[in-house]
BAKOL-665679 format. One record per atom (N, C-alpha, C, O): residue in three letters; x, y, z. Coordinates in pm, whole numbers, plus 50000, padded with zeros to 5 digits. Atoms other than C-alpha are relative to their C-alpha. Example, Ala and Ser with C-alpha at 12.3 -4.5 7.8 and 13.67 -1.06 7.14 Angstrom:
<atoms>
Ala500894988150000 Ala512304955050780 Ala500905012050000 Ala501945011850066 Ser499184988149994 Ser513674989450714 Ser499235010950073 Ser499745022050090 
</atoms>
This chain:
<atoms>
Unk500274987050061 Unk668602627095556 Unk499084998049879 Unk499154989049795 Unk501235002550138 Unk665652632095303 Unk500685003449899 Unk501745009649909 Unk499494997150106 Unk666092633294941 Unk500085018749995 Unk501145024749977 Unk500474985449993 Unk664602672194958 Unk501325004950093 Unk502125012350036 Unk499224991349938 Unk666952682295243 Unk501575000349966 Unk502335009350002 Unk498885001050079 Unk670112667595040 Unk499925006349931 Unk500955012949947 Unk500024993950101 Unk669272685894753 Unk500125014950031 Unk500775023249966 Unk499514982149968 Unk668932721594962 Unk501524998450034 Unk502285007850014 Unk498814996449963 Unk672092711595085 Unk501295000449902 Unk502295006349943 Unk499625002750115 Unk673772703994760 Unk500185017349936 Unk501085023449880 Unk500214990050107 Unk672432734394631 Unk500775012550091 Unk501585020150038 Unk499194992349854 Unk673732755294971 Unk501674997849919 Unk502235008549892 Unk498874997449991 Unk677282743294863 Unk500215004249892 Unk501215011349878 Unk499244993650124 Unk677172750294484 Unk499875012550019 Unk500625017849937 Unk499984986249974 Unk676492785094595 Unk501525009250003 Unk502105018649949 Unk498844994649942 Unk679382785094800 Unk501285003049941 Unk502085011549979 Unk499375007050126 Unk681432770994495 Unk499675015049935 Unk500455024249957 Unk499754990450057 Unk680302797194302 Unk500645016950052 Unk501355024949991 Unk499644988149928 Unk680772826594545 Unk501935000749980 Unk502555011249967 Unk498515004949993 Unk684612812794535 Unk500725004349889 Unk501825009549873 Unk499374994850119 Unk684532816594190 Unk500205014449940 Unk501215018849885 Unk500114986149969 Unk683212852194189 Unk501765006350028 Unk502525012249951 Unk498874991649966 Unk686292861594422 Unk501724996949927 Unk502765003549925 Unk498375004550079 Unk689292842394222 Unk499645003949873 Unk500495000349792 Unk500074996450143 Unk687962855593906 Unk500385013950023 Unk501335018549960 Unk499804981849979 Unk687942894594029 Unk501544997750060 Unk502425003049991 Unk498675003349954 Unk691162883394226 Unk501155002249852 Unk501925011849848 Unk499304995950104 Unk692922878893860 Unk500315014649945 Unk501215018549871 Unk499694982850074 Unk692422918093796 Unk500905004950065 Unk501915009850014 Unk499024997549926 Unk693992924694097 Unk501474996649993 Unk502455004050007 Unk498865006550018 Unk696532900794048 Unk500975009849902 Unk501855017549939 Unk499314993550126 Unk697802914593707 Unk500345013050006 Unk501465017249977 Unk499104984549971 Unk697972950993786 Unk500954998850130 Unk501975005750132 Unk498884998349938 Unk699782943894075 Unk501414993650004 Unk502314995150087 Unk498635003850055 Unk702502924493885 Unk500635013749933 Unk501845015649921 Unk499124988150078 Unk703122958293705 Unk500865007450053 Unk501675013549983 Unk499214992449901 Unk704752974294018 Unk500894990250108 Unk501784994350184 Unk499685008749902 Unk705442940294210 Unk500924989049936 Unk501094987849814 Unk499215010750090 Unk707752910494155 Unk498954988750056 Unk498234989750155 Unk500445012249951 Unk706402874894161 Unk499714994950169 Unk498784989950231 Unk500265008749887 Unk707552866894480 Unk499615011550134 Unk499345008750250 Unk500694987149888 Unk706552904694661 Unk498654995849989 Unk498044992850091 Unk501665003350010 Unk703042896694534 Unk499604984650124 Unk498804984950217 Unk500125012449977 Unk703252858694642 Unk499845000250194 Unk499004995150268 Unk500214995649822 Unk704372873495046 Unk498625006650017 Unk497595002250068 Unk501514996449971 Unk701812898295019 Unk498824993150043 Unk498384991750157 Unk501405006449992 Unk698692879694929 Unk500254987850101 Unk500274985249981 Unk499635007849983 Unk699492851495122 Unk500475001050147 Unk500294991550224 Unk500614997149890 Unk700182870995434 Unk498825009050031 Unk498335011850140 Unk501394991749962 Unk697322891495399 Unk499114987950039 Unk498594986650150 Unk500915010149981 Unk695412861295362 Unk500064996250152 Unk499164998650232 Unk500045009449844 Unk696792840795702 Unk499705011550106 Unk498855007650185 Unk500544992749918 Unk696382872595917 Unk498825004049971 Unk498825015050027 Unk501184995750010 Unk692842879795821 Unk499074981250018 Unk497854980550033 Unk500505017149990 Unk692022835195843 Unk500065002550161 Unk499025004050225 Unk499485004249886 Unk693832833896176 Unk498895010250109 Unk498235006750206 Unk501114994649911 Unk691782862996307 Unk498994998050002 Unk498365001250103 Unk501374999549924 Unk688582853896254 Unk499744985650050 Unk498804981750118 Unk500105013049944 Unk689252819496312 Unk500195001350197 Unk499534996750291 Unk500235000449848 Unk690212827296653 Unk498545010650041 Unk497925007750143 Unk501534991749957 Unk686892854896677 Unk499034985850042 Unk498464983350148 Unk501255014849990 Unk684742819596627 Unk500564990950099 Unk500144979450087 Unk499435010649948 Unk686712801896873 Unk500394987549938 Unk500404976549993 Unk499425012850081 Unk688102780396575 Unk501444997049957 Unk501974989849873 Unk498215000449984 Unk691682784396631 Unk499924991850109 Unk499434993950220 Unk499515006549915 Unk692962754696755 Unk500764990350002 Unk500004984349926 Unk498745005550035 Unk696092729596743 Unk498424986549917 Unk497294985949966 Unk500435013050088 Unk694362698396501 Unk501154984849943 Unk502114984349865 Unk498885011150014 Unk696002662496508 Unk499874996249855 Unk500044984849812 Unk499805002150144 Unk695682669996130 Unk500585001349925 Unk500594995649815 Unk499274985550016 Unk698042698896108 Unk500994991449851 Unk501404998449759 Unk499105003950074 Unk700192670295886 Unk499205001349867 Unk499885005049772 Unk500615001850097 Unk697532667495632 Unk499625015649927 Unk499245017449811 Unk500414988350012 Unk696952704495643 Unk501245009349925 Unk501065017549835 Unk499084993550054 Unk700422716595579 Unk500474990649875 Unk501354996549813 Unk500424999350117 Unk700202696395286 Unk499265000349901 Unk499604995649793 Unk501254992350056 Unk697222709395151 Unk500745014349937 Unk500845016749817 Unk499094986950016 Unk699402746195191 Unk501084994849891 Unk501365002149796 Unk498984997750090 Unk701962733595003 Unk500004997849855 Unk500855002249778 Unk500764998950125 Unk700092724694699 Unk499575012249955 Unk500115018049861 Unk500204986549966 Unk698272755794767 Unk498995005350112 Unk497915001250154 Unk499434991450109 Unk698662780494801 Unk501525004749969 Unk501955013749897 Unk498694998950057 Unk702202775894805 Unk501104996849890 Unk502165002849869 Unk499735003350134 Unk703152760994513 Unk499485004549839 Unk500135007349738 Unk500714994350122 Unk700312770394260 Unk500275015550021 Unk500715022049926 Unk499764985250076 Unk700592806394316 Unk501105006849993 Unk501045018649957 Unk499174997650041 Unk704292806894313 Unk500524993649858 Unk501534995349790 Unk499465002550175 Unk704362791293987 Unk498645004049964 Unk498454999449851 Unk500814991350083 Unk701082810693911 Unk500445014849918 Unk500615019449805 Unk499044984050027 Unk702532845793977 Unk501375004049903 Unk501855014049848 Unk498144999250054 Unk706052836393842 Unk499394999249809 Unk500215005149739 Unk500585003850120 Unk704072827993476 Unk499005011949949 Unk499135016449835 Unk500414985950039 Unk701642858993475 Unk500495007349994 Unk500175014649901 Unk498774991050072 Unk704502879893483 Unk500684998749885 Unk501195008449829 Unk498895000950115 Unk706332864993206 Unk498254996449849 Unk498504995349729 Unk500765001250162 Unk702672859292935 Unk498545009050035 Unk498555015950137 Unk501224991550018 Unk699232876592898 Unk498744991150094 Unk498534979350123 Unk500865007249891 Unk696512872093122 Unk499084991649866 Unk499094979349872 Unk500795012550080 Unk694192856392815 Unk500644991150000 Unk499824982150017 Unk499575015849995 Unk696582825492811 Unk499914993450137 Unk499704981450155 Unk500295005149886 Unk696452825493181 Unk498414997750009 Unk497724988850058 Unk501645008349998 Unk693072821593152 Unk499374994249948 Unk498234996549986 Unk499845008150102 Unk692652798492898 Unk500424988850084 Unk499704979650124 Unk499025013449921 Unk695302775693082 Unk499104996650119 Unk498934984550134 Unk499895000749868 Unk693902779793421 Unk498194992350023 Unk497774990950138 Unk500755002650027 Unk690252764093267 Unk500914986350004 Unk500054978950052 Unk499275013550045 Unk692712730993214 Unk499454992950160 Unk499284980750167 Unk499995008749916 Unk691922724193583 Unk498974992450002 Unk498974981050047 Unk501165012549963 Unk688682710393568 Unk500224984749978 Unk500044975150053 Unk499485007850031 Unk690082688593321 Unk500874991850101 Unk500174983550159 Unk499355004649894 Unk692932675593568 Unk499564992750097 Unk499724980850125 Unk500455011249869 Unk691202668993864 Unk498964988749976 Unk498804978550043 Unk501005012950001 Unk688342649993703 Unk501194986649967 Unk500954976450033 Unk499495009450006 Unk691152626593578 Unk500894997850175 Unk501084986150209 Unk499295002849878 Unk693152630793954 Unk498974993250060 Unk499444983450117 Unk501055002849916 Unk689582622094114 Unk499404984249992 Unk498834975950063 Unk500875016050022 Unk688722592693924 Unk501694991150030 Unk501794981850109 Unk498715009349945 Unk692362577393964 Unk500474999150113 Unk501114988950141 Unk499855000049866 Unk692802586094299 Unk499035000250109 Unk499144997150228 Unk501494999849910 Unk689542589994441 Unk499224990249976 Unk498404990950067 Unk500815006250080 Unk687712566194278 Unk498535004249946 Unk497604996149942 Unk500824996849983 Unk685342585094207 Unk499074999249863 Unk499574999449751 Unk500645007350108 Unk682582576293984 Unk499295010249880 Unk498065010949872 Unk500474991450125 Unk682192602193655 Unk499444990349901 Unk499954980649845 Unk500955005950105 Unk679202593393443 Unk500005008149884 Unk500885016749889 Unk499444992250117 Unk678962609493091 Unk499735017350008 Unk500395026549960 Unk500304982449996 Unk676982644393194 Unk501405005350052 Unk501725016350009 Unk499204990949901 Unk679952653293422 Unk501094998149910 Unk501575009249889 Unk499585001850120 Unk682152639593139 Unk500125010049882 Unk501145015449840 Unk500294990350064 Unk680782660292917 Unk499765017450033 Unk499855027049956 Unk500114985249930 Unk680202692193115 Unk501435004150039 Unk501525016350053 Unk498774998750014 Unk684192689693165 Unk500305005749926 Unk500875016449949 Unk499574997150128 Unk684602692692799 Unk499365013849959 Unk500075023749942 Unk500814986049975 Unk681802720692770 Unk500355010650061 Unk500385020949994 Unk499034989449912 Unk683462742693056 Unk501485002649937 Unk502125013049926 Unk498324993350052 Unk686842741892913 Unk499825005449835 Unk500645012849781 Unk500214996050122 Unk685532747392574 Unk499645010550015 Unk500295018349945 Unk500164988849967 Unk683982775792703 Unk500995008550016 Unk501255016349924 Unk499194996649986 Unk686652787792872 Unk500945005749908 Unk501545016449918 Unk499044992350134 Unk688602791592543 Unk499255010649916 Unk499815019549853 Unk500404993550082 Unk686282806892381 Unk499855018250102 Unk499765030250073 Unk499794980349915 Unk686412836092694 Unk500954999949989 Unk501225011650017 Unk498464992750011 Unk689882838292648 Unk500375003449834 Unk501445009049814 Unk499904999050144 Unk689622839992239 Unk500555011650028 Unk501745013950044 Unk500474985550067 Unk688732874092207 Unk501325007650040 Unk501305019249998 Unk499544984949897 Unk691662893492421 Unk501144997249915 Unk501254987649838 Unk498765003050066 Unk695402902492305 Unk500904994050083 Unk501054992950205 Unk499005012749932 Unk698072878992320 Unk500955003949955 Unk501704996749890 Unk498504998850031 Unk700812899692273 Unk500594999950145 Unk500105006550236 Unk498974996849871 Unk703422895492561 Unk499794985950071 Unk500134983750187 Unk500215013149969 Unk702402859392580 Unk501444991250006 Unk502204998349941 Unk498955009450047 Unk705572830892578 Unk499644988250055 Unk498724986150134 Unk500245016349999 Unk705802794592583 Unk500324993250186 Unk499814984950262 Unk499395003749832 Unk708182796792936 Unk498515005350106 Unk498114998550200 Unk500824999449886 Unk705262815393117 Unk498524992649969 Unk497564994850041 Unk500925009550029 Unk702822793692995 Unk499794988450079 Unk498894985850159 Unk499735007949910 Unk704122765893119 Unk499795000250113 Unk499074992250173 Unk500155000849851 Unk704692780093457 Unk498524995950020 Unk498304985650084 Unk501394997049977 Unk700622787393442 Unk499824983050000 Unk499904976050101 Unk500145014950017 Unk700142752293336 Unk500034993550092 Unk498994989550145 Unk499465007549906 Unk702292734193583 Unk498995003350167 Unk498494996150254 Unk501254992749875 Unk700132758893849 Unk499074990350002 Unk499004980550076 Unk500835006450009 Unk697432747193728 Unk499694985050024 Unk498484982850030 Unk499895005649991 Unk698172713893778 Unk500134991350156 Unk499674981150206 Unk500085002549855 Unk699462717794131 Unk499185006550112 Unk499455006650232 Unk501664997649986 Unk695572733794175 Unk499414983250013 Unk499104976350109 Unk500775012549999 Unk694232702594072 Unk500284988750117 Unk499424983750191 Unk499525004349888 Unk696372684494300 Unk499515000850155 Unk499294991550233 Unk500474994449900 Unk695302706794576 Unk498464988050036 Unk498204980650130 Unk501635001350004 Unk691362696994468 Unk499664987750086 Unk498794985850171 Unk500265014750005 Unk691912660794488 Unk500445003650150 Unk499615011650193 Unk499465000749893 Unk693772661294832 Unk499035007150090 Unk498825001350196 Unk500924991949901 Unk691142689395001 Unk499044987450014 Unk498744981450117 Unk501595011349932 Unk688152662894949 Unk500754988050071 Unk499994983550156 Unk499415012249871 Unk690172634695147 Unk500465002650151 Unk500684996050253 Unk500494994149820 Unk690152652995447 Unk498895009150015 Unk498535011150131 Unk501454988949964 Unk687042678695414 Unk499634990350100 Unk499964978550092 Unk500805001449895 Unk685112672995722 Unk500944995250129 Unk500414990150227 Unk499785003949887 Unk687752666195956 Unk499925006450130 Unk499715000850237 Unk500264993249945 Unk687692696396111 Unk499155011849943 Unk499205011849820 Unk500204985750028 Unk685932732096076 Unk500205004349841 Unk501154998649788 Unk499004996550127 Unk686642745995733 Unk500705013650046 Unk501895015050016 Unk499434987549906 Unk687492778795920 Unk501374993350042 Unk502454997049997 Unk498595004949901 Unk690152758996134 Unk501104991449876 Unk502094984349895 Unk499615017850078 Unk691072736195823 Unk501235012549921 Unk502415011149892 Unk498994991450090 Unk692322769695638 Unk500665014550057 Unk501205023849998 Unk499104997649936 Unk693672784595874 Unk500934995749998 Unk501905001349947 Unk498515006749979 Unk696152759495958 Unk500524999849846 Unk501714997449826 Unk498875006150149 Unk696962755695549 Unk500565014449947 Unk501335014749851 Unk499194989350015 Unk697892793195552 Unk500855004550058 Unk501695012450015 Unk499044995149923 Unk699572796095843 Unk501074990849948 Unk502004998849938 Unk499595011550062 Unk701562762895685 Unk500775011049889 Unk501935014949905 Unk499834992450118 Unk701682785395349 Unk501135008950000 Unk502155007649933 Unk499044990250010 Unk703312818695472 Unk501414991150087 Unk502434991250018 Unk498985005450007 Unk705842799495645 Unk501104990249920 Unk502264987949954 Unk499455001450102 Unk706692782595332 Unk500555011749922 Unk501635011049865 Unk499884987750093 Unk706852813695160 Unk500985013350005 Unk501585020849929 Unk499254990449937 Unk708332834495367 Unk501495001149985 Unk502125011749983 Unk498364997050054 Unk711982826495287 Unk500055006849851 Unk500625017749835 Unk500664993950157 Unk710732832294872 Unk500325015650049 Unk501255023150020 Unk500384988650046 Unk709572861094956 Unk501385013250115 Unk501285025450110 Unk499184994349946 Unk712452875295178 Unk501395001649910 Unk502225010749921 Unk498855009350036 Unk715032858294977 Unk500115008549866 Unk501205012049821 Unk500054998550124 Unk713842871394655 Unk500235011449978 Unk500215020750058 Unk500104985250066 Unk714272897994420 Unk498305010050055 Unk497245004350082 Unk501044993449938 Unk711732928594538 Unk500025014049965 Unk501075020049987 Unk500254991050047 Unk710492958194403 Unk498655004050133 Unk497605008150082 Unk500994999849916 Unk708142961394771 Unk500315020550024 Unk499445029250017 Unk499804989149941 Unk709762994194875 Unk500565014849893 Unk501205025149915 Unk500564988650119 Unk709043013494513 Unk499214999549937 Unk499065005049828 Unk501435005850044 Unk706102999894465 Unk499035010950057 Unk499035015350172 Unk500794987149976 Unk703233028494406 Unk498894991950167 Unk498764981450231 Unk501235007449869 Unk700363027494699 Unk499124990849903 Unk498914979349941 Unk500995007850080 Unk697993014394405 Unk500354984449971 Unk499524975349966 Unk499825015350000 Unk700092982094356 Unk500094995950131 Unk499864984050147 Unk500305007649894 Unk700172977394703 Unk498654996450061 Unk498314988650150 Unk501495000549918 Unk696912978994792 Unk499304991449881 Unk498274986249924 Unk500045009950030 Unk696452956994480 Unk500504985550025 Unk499884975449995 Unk499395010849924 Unk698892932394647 Unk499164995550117 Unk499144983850155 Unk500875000449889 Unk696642935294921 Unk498714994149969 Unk498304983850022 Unk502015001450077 Unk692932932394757 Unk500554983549973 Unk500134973350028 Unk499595016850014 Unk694762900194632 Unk499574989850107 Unk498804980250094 Unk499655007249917 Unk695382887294936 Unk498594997150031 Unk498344985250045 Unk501375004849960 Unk691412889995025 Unk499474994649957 Unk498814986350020 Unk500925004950136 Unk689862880894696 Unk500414986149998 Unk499744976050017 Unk499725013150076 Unk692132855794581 Unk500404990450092 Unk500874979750053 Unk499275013749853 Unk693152834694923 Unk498925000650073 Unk498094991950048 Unk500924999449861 Unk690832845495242 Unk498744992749980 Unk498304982750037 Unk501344997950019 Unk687632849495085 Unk499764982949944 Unk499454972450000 Unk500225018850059 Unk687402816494869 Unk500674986950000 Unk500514976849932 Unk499375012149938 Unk689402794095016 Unk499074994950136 Unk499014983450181 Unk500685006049863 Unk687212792995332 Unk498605002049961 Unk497905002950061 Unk501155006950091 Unk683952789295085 Unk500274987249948 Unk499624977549986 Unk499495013250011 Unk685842762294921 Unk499974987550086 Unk499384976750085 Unk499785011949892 Unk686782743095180 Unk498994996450122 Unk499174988050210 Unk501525004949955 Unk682912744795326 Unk499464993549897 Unk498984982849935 Unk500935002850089 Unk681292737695003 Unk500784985449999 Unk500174975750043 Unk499335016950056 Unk683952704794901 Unk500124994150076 Unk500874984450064 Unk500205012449881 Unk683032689695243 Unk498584985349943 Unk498574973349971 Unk500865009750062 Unk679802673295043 Unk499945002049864 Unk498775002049826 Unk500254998450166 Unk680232678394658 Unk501514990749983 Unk502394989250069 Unk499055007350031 Unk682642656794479 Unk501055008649944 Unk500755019749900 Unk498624993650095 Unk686382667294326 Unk499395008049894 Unk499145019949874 Unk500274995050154 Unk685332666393992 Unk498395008349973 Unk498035011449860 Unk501104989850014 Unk681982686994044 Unk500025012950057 Unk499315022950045 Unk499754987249927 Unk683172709994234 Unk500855011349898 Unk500845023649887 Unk499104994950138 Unk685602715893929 Unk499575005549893 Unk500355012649829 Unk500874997350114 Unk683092722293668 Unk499755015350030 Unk499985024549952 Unk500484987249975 Unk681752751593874 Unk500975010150031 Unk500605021850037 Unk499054992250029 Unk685282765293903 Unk499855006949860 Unk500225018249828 Unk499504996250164 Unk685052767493531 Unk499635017849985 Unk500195025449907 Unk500834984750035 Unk682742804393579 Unk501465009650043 Unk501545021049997 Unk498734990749983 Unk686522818493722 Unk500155005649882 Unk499895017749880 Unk499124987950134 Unk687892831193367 Unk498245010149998 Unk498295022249973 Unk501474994550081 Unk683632841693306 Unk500155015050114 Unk499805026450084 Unk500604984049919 Unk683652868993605 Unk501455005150017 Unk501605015150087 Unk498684995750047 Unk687662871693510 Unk499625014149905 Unk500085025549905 Unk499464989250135 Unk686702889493196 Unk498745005450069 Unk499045017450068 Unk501244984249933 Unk682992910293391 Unk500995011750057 Unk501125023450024 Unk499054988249971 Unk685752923093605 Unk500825007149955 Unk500765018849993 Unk499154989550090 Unk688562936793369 Unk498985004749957 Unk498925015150023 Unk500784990950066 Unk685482950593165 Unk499845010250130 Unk500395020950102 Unk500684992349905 Unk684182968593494 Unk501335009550039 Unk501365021750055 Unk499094990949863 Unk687362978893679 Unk501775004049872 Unk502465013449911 Unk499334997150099 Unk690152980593358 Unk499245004149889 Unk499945005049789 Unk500464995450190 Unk687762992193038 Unk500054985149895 Unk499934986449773 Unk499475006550116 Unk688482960292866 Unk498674993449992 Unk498254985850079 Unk501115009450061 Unk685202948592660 Unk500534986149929 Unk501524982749865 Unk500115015850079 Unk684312912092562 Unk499795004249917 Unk499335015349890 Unk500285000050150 Unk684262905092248 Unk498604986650003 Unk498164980950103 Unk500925012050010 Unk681492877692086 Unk500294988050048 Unk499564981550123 Unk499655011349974 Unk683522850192107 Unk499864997750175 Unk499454987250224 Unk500055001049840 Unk683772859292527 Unk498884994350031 Unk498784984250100 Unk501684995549912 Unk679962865092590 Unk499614987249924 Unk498554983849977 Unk500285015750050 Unk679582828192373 Unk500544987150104 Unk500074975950124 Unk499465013149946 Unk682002809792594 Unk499435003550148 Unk498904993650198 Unk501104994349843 Unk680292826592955 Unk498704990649928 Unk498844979049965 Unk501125008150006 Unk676972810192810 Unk500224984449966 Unk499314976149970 Unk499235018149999 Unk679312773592743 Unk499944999950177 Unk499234993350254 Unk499405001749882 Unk680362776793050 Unk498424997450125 Unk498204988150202 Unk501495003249905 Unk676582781893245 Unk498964989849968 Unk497994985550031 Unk500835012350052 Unk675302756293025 Unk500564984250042 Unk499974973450030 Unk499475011649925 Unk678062732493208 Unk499705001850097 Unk499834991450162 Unk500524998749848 Unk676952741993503 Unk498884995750031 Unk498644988350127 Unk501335004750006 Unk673692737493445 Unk499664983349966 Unk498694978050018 Unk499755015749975 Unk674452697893348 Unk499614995950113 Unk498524992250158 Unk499655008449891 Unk676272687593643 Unk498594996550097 Unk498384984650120 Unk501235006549895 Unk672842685893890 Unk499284988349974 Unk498784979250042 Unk500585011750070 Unk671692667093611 Unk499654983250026 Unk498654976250008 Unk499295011550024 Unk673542636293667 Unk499174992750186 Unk498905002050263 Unk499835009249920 Unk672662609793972 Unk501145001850076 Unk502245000250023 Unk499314999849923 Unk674362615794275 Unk501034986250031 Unk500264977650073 Unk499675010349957 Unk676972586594346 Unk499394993650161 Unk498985000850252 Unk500745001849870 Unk675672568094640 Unk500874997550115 Unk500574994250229 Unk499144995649868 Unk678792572794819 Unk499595015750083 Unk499755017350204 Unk500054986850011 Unk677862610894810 Unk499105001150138 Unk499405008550231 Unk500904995849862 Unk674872607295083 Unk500624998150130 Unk500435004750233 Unk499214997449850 Unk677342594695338 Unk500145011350022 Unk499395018750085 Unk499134993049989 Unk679502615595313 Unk499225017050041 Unk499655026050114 Unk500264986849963 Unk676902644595290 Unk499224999850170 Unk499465008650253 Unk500385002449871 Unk674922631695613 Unk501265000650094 Unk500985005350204 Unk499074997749916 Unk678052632095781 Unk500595015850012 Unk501235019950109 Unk499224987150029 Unk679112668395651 Unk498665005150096 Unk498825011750199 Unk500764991749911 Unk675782678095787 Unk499884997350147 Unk498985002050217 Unk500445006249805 Unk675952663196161 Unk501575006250050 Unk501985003850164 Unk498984997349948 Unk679232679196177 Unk501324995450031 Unk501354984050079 Unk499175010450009 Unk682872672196179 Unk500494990750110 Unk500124993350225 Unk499605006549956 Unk684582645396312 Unk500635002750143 Unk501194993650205 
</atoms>
């Protein structure tokens, strides 16, 4: 593969990367108003089967529904997430303010670059280093501005710990990207998912059946935004980009977090926001910077000839 046609393809997946981020950033608006009518674990069924019945169908439309002798690697992919992170996501935005959740939820880049290089071996030079530090610095500075009343230390944590078993996720998706489809790949880690979930969300306390139409159909929007839609961008784009770069360009989530509450709740940035959105594109703008590892061309010549 030429240097030129690596580089469109590079640039093809940070797209995809960002498109991802787009929908899990607007996803958070959704999210939060529909904790106001929903419990943790009504939201958690919801999104989560909205998601696998809208995967499963178009996966089978493409003829990409199909049993995979991976299914082991896949249902734990699901159980990282989205079964784990967004039941200790959801369970934590209920109990503190979305600015700390978004604040916290900038920690992942951080994370996986250290999961990536200890488990991946993967080779961070100082731009990507530094564009880590830049993105999460950012990040705080978009979550400065908002109020933090109704914040606590317990749902913090939860967010945290989420966040953590995100990163988890990150590292584990790139050690199988390309085995199959990404269509077929997230499929199987949702269908995996709601059957984790499904006791939770049966089991649990539930506010489903006085819940207005508006939180349901925010429970719903969830399910597209924050699972369907960018999980099966994700898991195309992190077939040739590394962990920890793929992580950086997560960082724009809190940045089109706070476009959307302005747009669809009233809530204006403040300075400090519209300072850490321009941290944040100025880490972005790094990462290309840097020298591809020269593991990276395998791996992308192979992503482009198709999987395994």
């Amino acid at each position: 593969m030429s240097v030129i046609a690596m580089s469109r393809l590079l640039r093809n997946r940070q797209l995809l990367l960002i498109g991802a981020a787009v929908s899990w950033g607007t996803s958070a608006v959704t999210s939060k108003y529909a904790l106001d009518g929903l419990t943790a674990t009504d939201l958690l069924g919801v999104e989560v089967g909205v998601a696998t019945v809208l995967l499963v169908a178009a996966a089978a439309a493409r003829g990409q529904l199909r049993p995979s002798r991976h299914w082991r690697a896949y249902a734990l992919l699901a159980f990282f997430e989205p079964g784990l992170t967004y039941a200790l996501f959801n369970t934590g935005l209920a109990h503190t303010s979305a600015t700390d959740a978004a604040l916290l939820v900038s920690l992942e880049s951080v994370f996986t670059v250290i999961l990536a290089v200890l488990f991946l071996r993967e080779r961070t030079g100082p731009l990507v280093v530094g564009a880590a530090v830049l993105g999460v610095g950012g990040a705080a500075f978009v979550s400065a501005g908002g109020d933090v009343t109704g914040s606590s230390v317990g749902g913090n944590l939860l967010v945290i710990a989420a966040v953590l078993t995100a990163s988890m996720f990150v590292v584990l998706a790139r050690r199988v990207a390309g085995r199959d489809p990404a269509l077929t790949v997230t499929a199987h880690q949702f269908v995996f998912a709601f059957l984790m979930v499904l006791p939770l969300a049966l089991l649990g306390h539930s506010h489903l059946m006085h819940a207005s139409a508006g939180h349901l159909a925010a429970g719903f929007a969830t399910g597209v935004l924050g699972s369907a839609v960018p999980f099966v961008l994700y898991n195309q784009a992190v077939r040739s980009i590394p962990a920890s770069r793929a992580a950086i360009t997560l960082n724009l989530i809190p940045v089109f977090g706070v476009l959307a509450a302005f747009a669809f709740l009233g809530e204006r940035p403040g300075l400090p926001q519209l300072a850490g959105g321009l941290l944040i594109l100025a880490a972005i703008r790094l990462v290309p910077a840097e020298a591809e590892p020269p593991e990276l061309a395998a791996v992308t010549a192979k992503a482009a000839s198709g999987p395994a």
